[in-house]
PyMOL Python script that loads the backbone (N, CA, C, O; Angstrom):
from pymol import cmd

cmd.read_pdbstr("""\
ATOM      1  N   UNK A   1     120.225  94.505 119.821  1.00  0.00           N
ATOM      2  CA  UNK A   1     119.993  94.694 121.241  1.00  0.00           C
ATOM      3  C   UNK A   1     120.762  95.885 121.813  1.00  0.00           C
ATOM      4  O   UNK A   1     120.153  96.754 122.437  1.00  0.00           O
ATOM      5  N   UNK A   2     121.830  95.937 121.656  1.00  0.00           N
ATOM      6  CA  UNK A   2     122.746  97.477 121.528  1.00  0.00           C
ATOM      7  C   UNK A   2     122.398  98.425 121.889  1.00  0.00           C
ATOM      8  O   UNK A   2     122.511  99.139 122.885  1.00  0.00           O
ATOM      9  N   UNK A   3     121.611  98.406 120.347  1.00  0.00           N
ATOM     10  CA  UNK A   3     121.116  99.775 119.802  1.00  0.00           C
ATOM     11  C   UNK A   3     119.744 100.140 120.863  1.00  0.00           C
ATOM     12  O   UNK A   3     119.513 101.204 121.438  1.00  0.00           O
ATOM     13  N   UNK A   4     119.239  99.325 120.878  1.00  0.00           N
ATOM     14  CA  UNK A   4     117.674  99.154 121.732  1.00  0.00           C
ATOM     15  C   UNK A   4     117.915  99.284 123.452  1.00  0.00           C
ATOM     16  O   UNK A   4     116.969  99.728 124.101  1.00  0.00           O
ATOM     17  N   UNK A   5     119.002  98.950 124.074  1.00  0.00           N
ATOM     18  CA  UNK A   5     119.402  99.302 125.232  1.00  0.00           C
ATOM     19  C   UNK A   5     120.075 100.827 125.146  1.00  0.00           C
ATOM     20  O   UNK A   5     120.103 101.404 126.234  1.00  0.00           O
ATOM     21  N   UNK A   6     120.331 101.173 124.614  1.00  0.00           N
ATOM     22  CA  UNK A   6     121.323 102.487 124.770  1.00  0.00           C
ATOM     23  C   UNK A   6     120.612 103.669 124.098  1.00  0.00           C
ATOM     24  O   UNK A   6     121.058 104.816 124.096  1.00  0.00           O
ATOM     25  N   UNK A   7     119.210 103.190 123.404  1.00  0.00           N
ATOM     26  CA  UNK A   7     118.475 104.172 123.016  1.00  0.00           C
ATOM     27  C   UNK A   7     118.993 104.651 121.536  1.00  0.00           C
ATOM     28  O   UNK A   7     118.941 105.849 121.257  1.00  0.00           O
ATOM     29  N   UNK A   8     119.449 103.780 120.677  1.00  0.00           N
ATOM     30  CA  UNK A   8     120.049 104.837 119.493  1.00  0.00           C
ATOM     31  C   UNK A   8     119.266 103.214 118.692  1.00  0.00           C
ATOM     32  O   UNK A   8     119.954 102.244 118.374  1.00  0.00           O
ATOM     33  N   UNK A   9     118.110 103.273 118.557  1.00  0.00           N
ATOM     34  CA  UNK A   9     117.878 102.521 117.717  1.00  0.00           C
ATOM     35  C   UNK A   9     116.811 103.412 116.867  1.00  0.00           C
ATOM     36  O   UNK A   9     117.133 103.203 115.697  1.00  0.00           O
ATOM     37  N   UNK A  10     115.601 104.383 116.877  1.00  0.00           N
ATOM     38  CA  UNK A  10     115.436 105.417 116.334  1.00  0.00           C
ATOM     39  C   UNK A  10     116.275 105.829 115.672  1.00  0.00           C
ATOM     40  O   UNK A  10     115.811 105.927 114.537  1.00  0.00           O
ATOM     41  N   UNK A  11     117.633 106.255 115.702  1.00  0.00           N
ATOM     42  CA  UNK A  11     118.359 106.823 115.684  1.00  0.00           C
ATOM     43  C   UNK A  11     119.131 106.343 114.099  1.00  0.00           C
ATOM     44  O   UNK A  11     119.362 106.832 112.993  1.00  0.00           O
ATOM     45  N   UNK A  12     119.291 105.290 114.725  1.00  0.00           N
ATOM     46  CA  UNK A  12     119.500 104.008 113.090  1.00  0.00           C
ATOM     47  C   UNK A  12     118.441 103.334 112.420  1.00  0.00           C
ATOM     48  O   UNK A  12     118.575 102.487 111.537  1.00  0.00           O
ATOM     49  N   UNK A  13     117.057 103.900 113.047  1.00  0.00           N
ATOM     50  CA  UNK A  13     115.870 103.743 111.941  1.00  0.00           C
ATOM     51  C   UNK A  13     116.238 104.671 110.699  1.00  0.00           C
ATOM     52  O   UNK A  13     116.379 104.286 109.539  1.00  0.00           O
ATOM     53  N   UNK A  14     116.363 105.976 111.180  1.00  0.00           N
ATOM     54  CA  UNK A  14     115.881 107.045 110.736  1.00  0.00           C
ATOM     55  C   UNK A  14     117.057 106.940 109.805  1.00  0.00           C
ATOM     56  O   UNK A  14     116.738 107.272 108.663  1.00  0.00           O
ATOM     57  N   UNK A  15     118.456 106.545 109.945  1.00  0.00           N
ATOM     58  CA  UNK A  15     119.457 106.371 108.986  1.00  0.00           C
ATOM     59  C   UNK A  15     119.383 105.545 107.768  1.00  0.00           C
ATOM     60  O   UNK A  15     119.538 105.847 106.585  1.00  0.00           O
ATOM     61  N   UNK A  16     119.072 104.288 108.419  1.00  0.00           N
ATOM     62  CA  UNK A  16     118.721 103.124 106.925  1.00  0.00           C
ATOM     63  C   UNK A  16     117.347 103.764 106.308  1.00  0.00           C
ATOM     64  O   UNK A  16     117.049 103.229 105.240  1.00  0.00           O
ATOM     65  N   UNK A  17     116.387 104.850 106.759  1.00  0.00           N
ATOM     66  CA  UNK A  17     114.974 105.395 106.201  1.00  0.00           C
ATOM     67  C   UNK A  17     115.956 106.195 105.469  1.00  0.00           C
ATOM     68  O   UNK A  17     115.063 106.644 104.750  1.00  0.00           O
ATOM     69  N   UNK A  18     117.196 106.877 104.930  1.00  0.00           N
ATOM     70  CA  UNK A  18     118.022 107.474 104.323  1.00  0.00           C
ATOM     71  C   UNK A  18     118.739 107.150 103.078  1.00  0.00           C
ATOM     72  O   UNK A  18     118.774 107.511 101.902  1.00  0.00           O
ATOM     73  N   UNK A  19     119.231 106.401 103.783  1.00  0.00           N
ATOM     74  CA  UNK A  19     119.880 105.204 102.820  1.00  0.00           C
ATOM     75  C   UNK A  19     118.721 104.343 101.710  1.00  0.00           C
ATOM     76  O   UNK A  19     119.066 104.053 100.564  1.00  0.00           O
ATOM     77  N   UNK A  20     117.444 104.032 102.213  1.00  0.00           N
ATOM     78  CA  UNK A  20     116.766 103.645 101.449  1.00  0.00           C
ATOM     79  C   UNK A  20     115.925 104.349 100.610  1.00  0.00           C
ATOM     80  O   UNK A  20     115.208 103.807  99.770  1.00  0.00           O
ATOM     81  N   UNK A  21     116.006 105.905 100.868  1.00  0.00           N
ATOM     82  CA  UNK A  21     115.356 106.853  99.701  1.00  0.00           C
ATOM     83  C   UNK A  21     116.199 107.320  98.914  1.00  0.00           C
ATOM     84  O   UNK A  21     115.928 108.019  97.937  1.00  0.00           O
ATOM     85  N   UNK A  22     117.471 106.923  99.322  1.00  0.00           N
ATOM     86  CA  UNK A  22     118.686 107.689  98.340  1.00  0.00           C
ATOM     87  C   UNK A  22     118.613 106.297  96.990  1.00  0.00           C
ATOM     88  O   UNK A  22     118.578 106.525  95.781  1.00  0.00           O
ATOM     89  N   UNK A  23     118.604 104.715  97.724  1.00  0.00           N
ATOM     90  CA  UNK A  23     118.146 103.733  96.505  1.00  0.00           C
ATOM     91  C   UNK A  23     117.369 103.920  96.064  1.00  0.00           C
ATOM     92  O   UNK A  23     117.798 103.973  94.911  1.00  0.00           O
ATOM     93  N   UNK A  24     116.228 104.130  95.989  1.00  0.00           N
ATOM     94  CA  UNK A  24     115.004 104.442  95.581  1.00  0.00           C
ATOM     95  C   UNK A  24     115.251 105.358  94.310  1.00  0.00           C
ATOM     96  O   UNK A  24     114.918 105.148  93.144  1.00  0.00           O
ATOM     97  N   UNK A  25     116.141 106.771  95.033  1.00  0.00           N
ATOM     98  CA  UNK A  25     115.956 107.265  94.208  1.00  0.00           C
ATOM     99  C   UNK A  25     116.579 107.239  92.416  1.00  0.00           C
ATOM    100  O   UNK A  25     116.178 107.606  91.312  1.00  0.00           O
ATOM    101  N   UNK A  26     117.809 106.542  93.030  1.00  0.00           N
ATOM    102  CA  UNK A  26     118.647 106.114  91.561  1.00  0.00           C
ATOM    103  C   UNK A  26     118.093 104.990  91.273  1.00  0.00           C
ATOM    104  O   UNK A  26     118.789 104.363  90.474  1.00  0.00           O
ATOM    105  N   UNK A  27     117.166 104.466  91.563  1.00  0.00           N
ATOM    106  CA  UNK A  27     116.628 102.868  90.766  1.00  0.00           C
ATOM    107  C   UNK A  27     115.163 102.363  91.145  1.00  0.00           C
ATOM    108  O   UNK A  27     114.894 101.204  91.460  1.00  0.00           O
ATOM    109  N   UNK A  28     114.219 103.471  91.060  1.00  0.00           N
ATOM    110  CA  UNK A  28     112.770 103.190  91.585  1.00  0.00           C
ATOM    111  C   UNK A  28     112.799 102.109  90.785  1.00  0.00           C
ATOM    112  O   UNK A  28     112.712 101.114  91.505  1.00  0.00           O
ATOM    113  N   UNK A  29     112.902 101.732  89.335  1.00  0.00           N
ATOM    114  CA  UNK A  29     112.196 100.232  88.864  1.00  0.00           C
ATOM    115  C   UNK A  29     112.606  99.070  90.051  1.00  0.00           C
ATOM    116  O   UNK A  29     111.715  98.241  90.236  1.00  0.00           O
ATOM    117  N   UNK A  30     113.708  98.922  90.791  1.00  0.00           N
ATOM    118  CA  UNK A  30     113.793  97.646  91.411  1.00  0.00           C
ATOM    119  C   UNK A  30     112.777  97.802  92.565  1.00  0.00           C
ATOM    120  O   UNK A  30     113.009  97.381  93.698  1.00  0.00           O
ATOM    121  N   UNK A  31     111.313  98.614  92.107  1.00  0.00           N
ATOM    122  CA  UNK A  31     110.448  98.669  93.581  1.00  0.00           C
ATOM    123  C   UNK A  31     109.613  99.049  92.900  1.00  0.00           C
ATOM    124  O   UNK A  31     109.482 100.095  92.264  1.00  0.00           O
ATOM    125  N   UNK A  32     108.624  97.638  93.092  1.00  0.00           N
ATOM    126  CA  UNK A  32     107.513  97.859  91.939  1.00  0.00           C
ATOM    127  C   UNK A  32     106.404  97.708  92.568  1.00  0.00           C
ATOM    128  O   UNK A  32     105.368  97.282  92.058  1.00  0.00           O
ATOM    129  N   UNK A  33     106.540  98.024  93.639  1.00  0.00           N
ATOM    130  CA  UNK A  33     104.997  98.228  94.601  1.00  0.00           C
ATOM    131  C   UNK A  33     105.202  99.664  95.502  1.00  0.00           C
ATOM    132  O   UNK A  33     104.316 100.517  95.564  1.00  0.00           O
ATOM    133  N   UNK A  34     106.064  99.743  95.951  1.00  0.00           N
ATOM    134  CA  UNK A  34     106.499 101.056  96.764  1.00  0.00           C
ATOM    135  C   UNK A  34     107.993 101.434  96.574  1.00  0.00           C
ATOM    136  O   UNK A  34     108.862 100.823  95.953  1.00  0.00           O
ATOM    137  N   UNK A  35     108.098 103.042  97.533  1.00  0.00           N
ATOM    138  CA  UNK A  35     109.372 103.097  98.366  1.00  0.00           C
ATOM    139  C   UNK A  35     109.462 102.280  99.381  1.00  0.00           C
ATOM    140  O   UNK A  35     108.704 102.302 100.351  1.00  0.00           O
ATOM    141  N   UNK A  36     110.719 101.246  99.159  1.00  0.00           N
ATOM    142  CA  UNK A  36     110.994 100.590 100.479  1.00  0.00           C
ATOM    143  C   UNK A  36     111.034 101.551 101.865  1.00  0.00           C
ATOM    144  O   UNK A  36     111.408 102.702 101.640  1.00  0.00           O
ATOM    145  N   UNK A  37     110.775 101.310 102.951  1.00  0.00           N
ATOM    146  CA  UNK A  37     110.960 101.936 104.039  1.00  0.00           C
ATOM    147  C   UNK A  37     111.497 101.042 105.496  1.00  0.00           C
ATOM    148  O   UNK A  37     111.252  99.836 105.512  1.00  0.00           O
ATOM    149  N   UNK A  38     111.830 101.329 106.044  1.00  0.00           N
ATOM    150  CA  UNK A  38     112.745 100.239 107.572  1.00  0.00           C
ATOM    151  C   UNK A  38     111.368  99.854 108.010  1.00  0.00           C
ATOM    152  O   UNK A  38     110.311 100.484 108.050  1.00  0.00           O
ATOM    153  N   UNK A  39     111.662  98.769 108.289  1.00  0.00           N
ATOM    154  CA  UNK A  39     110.850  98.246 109.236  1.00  0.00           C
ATOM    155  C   UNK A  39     110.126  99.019 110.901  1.00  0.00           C
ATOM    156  O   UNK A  39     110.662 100.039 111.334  1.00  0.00           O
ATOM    157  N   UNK A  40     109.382  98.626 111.370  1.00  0.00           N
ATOM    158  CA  UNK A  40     108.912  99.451 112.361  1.00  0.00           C
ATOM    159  C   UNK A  40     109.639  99.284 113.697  1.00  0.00           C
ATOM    160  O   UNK A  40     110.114  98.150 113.631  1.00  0.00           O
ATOM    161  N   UNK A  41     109.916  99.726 114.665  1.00  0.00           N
ATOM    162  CA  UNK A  41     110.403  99.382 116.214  1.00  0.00           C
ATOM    163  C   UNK A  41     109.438  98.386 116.834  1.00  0.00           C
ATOM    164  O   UNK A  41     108.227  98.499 116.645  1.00  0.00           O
ATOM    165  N   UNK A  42     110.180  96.999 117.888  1.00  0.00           N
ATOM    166  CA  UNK A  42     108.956  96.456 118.041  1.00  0.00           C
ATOM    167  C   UNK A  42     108.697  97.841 119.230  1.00  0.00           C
ATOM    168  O   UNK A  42     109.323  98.891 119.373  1.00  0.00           O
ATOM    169  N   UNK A  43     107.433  97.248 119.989  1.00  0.00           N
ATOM    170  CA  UNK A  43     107.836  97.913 121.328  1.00  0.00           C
ATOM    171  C   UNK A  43     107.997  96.943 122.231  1.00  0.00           C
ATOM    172  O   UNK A  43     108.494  97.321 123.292  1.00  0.00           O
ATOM    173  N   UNK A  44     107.774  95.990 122.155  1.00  0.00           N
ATOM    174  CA  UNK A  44     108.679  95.115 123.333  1.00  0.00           C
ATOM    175  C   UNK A  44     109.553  93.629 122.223  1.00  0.00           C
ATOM    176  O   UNK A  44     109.344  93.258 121.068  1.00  0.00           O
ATOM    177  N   UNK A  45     110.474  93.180 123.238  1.00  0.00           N
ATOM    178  CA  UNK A  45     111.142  91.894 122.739  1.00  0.00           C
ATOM    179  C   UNK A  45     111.586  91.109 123.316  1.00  0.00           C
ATOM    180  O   UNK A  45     112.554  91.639 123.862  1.00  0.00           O
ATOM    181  N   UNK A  46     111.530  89.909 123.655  1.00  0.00           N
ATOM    182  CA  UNK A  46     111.802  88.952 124.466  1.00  0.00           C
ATOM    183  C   UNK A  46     112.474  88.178 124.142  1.00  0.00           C
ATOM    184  O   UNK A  46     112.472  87.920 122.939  1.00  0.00           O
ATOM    185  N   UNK A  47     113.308  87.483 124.971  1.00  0.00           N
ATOM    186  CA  UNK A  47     113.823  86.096 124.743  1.00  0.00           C
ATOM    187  C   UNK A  47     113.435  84.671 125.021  1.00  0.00           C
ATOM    188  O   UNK A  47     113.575  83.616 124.402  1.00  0.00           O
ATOM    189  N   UNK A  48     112.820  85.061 126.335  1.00  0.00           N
ATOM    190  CA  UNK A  48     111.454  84.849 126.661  1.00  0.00           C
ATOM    191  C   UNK A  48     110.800  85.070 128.024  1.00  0.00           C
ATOM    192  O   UNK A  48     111.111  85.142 129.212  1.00  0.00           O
ATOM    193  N   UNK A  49     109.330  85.165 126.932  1.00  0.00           N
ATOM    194  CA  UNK A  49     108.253  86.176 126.962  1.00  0.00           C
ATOM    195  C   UNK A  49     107.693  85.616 128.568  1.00  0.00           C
ATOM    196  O   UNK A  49     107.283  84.471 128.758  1.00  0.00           O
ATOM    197  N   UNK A  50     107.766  86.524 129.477  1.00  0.00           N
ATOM    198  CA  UNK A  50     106.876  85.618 130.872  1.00  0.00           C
ATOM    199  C   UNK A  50     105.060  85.577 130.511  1.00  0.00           C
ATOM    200  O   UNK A  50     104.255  86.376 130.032  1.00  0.00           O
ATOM    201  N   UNK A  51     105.019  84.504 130.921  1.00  0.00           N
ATOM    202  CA  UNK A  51     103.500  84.088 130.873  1.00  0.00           C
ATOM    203  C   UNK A  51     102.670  85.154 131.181  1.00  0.00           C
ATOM    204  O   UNK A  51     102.643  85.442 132.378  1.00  0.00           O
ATOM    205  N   UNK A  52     102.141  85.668 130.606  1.00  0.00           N
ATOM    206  CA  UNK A  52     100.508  86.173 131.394  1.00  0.00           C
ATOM    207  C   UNK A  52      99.739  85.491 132.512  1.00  0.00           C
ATOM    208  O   UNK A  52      99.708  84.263 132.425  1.00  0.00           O
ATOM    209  N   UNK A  53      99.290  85.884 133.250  1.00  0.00           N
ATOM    210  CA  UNK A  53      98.565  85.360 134.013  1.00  0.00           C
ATOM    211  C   UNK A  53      97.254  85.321 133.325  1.00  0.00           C
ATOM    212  O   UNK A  53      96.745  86.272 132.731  1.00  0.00           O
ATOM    213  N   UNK A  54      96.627  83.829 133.493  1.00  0.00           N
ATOM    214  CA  UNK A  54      95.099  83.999 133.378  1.00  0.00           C
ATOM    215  C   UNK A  54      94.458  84.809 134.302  1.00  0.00           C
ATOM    216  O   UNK A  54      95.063  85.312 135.249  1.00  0.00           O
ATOM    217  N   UNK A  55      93.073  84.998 134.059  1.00  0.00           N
ATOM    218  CA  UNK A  55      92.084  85.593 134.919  1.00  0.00           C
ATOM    219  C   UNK A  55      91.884  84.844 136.189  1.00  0.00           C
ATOM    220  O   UNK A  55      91.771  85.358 137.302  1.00  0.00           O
ATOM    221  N   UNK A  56      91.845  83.294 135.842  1.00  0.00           N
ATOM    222  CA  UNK A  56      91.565  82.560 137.316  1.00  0.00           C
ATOM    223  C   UNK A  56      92.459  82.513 138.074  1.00  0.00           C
ATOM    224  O   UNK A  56      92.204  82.349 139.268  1.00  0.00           O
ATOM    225  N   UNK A  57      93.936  82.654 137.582  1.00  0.00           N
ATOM    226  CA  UNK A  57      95.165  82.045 138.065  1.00  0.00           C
ATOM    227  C   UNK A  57      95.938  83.695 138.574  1.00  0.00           C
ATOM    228  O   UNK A  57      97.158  83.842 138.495  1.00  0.00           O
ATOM    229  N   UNK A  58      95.006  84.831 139.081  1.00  0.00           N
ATOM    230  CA  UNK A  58      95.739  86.245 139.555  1.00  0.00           C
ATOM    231  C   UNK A  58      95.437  85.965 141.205  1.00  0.00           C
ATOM    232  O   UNK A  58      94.478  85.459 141.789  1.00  0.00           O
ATOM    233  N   UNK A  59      96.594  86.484 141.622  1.00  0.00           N
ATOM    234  CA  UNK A  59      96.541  86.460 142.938  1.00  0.00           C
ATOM    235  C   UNK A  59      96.497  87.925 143.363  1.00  0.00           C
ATOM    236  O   UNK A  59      97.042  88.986 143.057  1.00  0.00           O
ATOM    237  N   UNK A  60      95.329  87.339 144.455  1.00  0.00           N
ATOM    238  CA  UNK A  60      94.785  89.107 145.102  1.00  0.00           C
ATOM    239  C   UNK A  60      95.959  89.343 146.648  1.00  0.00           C
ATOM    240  O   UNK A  60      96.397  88.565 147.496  1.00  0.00           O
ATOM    241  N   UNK A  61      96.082  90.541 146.443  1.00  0.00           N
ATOM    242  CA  UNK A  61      96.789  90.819 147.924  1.00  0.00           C
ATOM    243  C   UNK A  61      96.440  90.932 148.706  1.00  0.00           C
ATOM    244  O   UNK A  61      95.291  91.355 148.572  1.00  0.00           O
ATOM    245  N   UNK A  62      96.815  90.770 150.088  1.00  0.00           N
ATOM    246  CA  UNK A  62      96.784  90.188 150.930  1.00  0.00           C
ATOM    247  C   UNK A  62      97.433  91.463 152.146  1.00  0.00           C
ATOM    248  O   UNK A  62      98.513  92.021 151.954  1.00  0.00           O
ATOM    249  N   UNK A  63      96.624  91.728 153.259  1.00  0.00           N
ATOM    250  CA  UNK A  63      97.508  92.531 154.200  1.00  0.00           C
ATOM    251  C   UNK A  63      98.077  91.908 155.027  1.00  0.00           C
ATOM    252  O   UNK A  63      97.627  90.803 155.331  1.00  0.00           O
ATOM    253  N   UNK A  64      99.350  92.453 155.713  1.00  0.00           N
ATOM    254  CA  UNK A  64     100.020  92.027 156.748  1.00  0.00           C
ATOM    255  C   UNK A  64     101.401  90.916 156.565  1.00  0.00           C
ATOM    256  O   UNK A  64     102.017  90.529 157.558  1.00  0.00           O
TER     257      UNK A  64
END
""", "prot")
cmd.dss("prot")
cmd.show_as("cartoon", "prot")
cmd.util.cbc("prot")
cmd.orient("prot")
């Protein structure tokens, strides 16, 4: 959460994406389908998630 508030979570993608081609590179057999790579950023995350509104249940505005 830190990292994701303060904006340096890119930042430590792109580091462990480093760290995991440097393993790779001294020991491709322990990766027998690919180069491992970091996982993706979500783009959102909750603790929890507020409801959506249904379609029936949106309230229209109103003047005054």
């Amino acid at each position: 959460p830190f990292d994701v508030h303060f904006g340096l979570a890119e930042q430590l993608r792109e580091m462990r994406a480093d760290v995991l081609d440097a393993v790779y590179a001294k020991h491709p057999e322990r990766f027998v389908r690919k180069a491992p790579e970091p996982p993706k950023l979500p783009e959102a995350a909750w603790i929890n998630k507020p409801d959506q509104p249904r379609p029936d249940e949106q309230t229209i505005p109103t003047q005054g």
